[in-house]
mmCIF file of the C-alpha atoms, coordinates in Angstrom:
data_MODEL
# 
_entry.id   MODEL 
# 
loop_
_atom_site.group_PDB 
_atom_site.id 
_atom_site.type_symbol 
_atom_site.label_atom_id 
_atom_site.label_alt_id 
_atom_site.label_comp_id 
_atom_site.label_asym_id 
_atom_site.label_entity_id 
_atom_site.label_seq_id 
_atom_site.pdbx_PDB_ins_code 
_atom_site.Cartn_x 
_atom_site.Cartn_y 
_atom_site.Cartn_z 
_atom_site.occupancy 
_atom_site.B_iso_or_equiv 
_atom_site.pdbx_formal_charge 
_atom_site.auth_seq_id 
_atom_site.auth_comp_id 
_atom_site.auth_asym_id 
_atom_site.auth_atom_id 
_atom_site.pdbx_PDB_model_num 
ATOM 1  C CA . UNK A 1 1  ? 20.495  -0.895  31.338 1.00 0.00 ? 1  UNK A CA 1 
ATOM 2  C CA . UNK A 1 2  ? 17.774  -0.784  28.879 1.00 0.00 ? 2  UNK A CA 1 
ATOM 3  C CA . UNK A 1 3  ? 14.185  -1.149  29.666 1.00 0.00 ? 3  UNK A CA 1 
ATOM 4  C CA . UNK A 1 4  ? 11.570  -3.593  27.718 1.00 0.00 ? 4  UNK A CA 1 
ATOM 5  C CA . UNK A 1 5  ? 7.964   -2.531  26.815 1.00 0.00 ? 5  UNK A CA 1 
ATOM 6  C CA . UNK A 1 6  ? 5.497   -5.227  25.552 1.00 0.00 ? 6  UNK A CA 1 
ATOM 7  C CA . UNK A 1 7  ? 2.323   -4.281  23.881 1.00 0.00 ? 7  UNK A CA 1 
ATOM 8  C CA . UNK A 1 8  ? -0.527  -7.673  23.753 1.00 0.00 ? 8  UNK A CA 1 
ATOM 9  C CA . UNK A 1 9  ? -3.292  -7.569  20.960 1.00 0.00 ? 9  UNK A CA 1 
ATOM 10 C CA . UNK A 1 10 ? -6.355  -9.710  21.496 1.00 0.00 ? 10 UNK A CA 1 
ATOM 11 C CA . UNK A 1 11 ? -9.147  -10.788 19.858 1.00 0.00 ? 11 UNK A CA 1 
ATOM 12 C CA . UNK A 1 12 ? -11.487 -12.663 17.854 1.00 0.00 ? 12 UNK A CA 1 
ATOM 13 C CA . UNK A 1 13 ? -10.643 -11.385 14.661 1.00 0.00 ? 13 UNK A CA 1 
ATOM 14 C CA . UNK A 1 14 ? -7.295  -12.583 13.776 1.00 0.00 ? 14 UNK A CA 1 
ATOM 15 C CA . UNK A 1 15 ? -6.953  -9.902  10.736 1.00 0.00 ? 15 UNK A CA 1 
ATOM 16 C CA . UNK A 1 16 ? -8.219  -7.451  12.717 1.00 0.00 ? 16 UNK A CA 1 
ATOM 17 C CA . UNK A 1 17 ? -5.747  -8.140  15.811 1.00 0.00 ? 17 UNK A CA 1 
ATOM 18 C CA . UNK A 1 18 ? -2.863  -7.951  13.751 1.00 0.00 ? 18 UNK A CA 1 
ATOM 19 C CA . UNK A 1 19 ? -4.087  -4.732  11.376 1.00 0.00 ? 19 UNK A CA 1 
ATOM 20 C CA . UNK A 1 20 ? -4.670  -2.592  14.628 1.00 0.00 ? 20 UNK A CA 1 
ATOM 21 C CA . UNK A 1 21 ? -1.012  -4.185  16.363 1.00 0.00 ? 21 UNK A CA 1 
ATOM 22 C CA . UNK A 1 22 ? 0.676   -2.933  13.211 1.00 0.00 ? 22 UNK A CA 1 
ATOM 23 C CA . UNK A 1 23 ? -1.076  0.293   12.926 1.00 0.00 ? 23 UNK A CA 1 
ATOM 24 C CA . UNK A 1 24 ? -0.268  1.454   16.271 1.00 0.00 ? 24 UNK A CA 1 
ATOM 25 C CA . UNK A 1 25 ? 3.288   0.381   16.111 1.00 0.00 ? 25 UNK A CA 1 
ATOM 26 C CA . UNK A 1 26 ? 3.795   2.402   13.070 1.00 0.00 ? 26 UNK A CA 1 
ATOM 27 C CA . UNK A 1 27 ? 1.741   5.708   15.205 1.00 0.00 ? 27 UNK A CA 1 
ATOM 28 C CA . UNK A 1 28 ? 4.148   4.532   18.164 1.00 0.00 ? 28 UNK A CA 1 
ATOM 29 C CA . UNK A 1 29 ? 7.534   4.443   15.896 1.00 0.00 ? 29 UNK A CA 1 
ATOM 30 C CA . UNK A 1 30 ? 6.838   8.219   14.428 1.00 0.00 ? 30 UNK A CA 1 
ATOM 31 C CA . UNK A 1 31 ? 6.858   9.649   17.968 1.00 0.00 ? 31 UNK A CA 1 
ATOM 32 C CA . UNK A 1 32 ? 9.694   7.604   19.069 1.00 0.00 ? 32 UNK A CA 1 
ATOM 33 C CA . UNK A 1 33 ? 13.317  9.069   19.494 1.00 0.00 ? 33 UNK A CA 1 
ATOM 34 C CA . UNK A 1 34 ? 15.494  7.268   17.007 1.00 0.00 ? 34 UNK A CA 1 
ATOM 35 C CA . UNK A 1 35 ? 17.353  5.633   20.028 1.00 0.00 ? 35 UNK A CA 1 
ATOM 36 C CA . UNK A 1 36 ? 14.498  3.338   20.488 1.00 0.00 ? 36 UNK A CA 1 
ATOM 37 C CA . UNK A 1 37 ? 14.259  -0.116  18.693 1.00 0.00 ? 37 UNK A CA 1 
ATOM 38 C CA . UNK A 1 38 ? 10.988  -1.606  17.799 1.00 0.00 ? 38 UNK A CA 1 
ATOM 39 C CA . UNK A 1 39 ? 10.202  -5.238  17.174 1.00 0.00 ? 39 UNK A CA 1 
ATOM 40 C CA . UNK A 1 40 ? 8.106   -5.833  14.465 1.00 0.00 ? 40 UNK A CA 1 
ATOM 41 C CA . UNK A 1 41 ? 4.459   -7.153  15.344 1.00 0.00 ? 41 UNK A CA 1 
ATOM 42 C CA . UNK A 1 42 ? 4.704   -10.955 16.052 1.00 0.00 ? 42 UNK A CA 1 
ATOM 43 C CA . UNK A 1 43 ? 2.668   -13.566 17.937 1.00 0.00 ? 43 UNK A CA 1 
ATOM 44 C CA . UNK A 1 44 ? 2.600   -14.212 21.215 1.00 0.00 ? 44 UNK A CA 1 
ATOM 45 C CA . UNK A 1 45 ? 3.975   -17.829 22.607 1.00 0.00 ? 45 UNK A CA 1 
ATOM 46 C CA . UNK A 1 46 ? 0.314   -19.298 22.117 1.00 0.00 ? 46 UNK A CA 1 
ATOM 47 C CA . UNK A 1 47 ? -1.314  -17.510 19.207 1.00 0.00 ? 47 UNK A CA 1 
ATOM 48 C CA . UNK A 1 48 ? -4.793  -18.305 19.828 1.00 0.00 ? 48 UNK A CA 1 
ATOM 49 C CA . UNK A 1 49 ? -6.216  -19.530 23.455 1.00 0.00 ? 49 UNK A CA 1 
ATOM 50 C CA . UNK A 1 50 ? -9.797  -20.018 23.660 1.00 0.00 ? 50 UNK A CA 1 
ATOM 51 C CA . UNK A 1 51 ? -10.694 -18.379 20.291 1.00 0.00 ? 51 UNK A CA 1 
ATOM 52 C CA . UNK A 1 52 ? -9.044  -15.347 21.028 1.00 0.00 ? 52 UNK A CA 1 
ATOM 53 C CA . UNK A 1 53 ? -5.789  -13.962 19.129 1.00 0.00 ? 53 UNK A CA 1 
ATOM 54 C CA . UNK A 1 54 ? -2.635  -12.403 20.781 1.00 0.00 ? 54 UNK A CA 1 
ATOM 55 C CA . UNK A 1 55 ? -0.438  -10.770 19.141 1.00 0.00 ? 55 UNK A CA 1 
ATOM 56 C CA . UNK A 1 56 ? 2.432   -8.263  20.440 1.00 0.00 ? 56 UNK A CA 1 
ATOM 57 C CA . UNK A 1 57 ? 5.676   -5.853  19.477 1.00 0.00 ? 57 UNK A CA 1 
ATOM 58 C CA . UNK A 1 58 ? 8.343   -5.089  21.973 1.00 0.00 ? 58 UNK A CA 1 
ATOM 59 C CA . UNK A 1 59 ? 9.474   -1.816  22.179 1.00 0.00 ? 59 UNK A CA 1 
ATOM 60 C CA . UNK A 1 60 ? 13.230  -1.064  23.987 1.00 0.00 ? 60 UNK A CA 1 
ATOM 61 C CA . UNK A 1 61 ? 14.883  2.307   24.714 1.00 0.00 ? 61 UNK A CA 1 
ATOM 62 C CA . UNK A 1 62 ? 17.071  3.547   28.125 1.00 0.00 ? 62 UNK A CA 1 
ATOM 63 C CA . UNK A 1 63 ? 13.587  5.340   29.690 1.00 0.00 ? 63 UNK A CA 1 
ATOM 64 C CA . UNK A 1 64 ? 10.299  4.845   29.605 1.00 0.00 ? 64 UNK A CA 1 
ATOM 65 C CA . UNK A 1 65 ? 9.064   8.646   29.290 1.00 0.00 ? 65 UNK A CA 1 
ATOM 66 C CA . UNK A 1 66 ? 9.184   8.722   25.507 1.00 0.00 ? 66 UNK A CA 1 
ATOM 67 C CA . UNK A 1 67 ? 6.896   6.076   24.924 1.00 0.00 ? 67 UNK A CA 1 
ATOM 68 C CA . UNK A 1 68 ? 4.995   6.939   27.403 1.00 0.00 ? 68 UNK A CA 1 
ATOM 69 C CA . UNK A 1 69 ? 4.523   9.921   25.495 1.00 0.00 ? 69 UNK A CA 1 
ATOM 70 C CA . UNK A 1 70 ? 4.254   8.011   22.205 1.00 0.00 ? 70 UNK A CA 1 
ATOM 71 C CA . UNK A 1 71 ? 1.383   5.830   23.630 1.00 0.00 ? 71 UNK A CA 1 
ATOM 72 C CA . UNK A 1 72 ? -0.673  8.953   24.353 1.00 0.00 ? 72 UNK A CA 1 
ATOM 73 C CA . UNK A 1 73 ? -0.569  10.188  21.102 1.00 0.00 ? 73 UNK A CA 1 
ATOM 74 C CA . UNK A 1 74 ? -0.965  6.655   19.231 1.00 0.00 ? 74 UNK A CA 1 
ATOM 75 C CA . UNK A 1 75 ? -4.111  6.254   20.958 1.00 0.00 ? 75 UNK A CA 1 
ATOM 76 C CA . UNK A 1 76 ? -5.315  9.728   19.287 1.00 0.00 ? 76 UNK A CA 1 
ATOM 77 C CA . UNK A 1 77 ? -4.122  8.183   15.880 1.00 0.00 ? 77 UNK A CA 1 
ATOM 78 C CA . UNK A 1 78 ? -5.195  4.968   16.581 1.00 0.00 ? 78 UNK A CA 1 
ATOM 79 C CA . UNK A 1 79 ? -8.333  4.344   18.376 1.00 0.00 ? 79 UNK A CA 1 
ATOM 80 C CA . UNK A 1 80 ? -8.899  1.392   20.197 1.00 0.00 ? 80 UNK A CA 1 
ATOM 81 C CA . UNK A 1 81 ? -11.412 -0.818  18.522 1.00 0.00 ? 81 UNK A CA 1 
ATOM 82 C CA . UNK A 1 82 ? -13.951 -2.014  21.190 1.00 0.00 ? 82 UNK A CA 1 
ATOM 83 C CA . UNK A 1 83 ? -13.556 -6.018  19.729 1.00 0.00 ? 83 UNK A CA 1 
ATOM 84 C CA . UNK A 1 84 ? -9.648  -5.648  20.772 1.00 0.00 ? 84 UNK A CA 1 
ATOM 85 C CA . UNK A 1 85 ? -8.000  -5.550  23.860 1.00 0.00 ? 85 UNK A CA 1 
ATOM 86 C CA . UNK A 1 86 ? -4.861  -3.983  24.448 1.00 0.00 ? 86 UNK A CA 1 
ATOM 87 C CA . UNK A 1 87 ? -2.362  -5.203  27.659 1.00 0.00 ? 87 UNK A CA 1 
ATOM 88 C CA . UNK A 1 88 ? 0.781   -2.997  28.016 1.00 0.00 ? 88 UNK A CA 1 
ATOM 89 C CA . UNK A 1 89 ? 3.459   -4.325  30.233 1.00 0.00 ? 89 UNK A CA 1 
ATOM 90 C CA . UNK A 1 90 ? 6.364   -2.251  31.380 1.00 0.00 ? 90 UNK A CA 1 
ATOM 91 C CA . UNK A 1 91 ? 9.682   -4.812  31.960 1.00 0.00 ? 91 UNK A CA 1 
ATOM 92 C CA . UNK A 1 92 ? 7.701   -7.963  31.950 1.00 0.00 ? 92 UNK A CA 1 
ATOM 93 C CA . UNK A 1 93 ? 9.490   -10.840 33.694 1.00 0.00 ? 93 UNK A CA 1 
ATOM 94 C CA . UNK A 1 94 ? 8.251   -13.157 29.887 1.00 0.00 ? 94 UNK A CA 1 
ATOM 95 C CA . UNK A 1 95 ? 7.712   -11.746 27.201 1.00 0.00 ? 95 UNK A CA 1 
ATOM 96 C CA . UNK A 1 96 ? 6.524   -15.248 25.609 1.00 0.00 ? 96 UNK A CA 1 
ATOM 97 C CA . UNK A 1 97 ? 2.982   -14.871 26.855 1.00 0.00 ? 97 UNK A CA 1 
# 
């Protein structure tokens, strides 16, 4: 059993969105145990809805306590911009949204 982690980017800025995604997957991957695999940063089944951006990664590994972990230190590396949202959803039933 493995268990699925999607992170969701959005906003205006479409550079921006995908700058920050990418930066805090790389802050995400150093804290990681190497028994995780993370999917590159990608966009999500409708790219832009309503002039926003989404973008996402998927991160998978047998427990959720590392990145857990990693997400609380990413967000000391990686400050949250306030023109981006971020959605994190533990075993999402779609991960196309």
């Amino acid at each position: 059993f493995c268990h699925i982690v999607k992170f969701l980017f959005v906003g205006k800025d479409e550079e921006k969105v995908v700058t920050y995604a990418t930066a805090y997957l790389q802050a995400m991957q150093k804290e990681l145990p190497s028994t995780f695999f993370c999917h590159p940063v990608a966009g999500s089944g409708h790219v832009k809805v309503k002039d926003l951006f989404r973008y996402q990664f998927i991160i998978r590994g047998k427990n959720v306590s590392p990145i857990r972990n990693a997400i609380m230190l990413a967000d000391k590396v990686c400050v949250t911009p306030s023109s981006i949202m971020r959605f994190i959803d533990v075993d999402p039933s779609s991960t196309y949204f």
